[in-house]
Biotite code that builds the C-alpha atoms (Angstrom):
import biotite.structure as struc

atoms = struc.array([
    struc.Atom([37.383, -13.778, -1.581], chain_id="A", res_id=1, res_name="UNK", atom_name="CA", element="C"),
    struc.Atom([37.445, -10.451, -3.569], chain_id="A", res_id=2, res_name="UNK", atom_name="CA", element="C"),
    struc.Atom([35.119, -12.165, -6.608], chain_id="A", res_id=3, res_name="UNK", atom_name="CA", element="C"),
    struc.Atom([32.502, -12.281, -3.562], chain_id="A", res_id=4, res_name="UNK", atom_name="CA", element="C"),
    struc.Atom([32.910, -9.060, -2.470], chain_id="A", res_id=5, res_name="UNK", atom_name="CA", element="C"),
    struc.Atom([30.821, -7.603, -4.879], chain_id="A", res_id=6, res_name="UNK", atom_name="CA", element="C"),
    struc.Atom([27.621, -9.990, -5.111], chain_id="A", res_id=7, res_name="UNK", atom_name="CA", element="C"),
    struc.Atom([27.389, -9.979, -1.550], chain_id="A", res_id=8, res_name="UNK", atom_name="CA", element="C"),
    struc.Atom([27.008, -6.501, -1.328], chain_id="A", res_id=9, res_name="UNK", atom_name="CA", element="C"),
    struc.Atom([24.333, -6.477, -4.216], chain_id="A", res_id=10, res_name="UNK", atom_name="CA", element="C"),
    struc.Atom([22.617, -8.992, -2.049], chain_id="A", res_id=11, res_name="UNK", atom_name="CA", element="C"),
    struc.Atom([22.806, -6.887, 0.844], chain_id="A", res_id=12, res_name="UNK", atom_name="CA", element="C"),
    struc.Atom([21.096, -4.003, -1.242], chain_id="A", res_id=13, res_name="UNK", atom_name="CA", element="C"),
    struc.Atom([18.365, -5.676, -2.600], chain_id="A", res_id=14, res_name="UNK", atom_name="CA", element="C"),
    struc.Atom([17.142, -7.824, 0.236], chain_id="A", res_id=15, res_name="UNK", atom_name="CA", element="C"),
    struc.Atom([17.271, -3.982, 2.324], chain_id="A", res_id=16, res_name="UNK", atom_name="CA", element="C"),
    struc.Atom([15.440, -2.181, -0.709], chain_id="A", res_id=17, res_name="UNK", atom_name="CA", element="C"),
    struc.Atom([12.810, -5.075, -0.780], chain_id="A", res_id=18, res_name="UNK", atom_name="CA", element="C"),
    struc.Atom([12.152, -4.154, 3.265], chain_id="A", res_id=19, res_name="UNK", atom_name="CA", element="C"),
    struc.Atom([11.165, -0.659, 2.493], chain_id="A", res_id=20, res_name="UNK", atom_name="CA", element="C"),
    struc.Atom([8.645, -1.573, -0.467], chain_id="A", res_id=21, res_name="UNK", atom_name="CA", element="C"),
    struc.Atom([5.165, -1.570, 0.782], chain_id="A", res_id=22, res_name="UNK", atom_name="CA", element="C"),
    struc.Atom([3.444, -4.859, 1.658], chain_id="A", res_id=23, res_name="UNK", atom_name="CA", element="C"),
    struc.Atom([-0.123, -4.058, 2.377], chain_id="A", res_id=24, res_name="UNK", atom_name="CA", element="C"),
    struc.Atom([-2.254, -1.279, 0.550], chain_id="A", res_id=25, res_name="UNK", atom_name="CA", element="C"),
    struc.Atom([-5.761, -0.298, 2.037], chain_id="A", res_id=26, res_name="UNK", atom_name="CA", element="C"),
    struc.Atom([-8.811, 1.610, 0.146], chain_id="A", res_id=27, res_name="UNK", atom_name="CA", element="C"),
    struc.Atom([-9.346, 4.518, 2.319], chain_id="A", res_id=28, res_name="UNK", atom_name="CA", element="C"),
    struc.Atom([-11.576, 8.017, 2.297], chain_id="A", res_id=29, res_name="UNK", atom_name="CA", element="C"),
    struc.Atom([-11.023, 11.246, 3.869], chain_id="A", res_id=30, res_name="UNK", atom_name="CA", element="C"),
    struc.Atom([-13.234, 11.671, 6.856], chain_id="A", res_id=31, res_name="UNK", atom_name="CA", element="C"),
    struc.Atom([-13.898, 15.092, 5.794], chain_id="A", res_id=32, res_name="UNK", atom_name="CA", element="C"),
    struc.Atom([-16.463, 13.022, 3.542], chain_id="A", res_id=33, res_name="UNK", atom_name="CA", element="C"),
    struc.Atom([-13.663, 13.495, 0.423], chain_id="A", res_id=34, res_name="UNK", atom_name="CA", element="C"),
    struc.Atom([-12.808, 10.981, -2.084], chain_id="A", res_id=35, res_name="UNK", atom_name="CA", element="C"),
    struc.Atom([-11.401, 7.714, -2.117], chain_id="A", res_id=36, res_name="UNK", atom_name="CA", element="C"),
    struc.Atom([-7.703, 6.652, -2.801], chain_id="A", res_id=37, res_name="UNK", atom_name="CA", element="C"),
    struc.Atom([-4.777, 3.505, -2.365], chain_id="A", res_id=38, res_name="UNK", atom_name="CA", element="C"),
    struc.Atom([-2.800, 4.161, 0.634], chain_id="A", res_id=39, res_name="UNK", atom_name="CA", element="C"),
    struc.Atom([0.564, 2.094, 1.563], chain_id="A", res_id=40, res_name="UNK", atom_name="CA", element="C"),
    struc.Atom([0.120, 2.804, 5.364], chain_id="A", res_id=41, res_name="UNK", atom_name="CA", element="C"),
    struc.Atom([-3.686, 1.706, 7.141], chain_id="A", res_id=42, res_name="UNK", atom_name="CA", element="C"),
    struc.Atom([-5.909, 4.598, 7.886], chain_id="A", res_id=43, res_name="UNK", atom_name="CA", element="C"),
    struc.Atom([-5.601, 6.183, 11.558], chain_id="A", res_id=44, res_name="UNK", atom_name="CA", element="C"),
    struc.Atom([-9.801, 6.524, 11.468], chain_id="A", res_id=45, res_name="UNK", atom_name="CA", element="C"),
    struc.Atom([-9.685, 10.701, 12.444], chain_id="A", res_id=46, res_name="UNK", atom_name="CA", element="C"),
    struc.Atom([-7.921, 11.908, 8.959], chain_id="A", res_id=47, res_name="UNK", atom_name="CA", element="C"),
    struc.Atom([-8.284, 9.081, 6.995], chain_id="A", res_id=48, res_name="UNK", atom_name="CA", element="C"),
    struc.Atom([-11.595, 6.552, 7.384], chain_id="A", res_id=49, res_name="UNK", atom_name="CA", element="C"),
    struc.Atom([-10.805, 2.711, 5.600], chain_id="A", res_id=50, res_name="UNK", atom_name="CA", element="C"),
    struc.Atom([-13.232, 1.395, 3.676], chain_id="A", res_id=51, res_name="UNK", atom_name="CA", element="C"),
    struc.Atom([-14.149, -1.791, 4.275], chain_id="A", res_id=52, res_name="UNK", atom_name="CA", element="C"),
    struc.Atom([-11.623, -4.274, 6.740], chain_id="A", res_id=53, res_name="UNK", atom_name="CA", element="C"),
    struc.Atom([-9.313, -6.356, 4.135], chain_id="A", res_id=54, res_name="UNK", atom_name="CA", element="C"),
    struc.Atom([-5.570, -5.097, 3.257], chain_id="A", res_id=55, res_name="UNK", atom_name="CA", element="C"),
    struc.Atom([-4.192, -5.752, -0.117], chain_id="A", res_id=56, res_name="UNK", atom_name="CA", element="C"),
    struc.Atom([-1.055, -6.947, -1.114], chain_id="A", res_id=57, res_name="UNK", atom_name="CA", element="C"),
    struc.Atom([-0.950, -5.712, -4.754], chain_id="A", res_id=58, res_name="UNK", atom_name="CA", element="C"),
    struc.Atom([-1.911, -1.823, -5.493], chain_id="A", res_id=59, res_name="UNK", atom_name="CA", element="C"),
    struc.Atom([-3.893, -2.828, -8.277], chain_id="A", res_id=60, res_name="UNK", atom_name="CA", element="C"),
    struc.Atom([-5.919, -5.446, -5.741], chain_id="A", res_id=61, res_name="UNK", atom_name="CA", element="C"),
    struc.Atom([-6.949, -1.877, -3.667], chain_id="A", res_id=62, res_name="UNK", atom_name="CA", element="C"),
    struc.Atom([-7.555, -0.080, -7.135], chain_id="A", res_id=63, res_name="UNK", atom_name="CA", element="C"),
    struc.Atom([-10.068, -2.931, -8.325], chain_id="A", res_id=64, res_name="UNK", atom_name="CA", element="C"),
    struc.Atom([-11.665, -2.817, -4.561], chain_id="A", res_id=65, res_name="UNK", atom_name="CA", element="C"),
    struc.Atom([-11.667, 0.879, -4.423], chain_id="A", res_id=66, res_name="UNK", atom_name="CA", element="C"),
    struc.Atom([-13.867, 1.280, -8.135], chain_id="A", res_id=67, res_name="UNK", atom_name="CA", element="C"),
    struc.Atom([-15.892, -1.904, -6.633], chain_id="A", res_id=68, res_name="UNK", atom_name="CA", element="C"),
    struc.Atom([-16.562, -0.059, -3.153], chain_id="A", res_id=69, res_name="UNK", atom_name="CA", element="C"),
    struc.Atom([-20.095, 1.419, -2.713], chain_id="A", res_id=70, res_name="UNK", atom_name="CA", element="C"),
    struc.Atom([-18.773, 4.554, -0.529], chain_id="A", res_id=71, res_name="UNK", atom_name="CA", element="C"),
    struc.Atom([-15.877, 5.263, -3.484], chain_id="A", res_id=72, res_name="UNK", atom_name="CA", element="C"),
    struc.Atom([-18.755, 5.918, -6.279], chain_id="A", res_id=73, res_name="UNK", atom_name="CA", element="C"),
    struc.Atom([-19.690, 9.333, -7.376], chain_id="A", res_id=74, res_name="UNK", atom_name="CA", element="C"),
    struc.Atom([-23.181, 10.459, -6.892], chain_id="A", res_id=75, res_name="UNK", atom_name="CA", element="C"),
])
């Protein structure tokens, strides 16, 4: 019972880390008219507008959708 001890508490710590790892990332803008950025948590729409309506599960999936967003280019 002792052997076990040990990998159940490593279990225990890594399903718990894997909770607090963000699952969604959104493209958003500052309303202020600022630039663009990834965000883990979605946009409230007074601080922080979203751009466009789909979440993304990777951070680089909201980087390739922020450069490809028409609001996110420089004028």
């Amino acid at each position: 019972m002792r052997k076990l001890l040990p990998y159940a508490t490593i279990a225990i710590l890594i399903s718990a880390t894997s909770a607090f790892a963000a699952s969604h990332y959104y493209v958003a803008q500052k309303a202020a008219g600022g630039g663009c950025s990834v965000v883990a948590k979605k946009p409230d729409g007074k601080a922080e507008m979203m751009i466009g309506t789909a979440s993304y599960k990777t951070h680089s999936a909201a980087e390739a959708a922020l450069k490809a967003a028409a609001e996110c280019k420089k004028t």
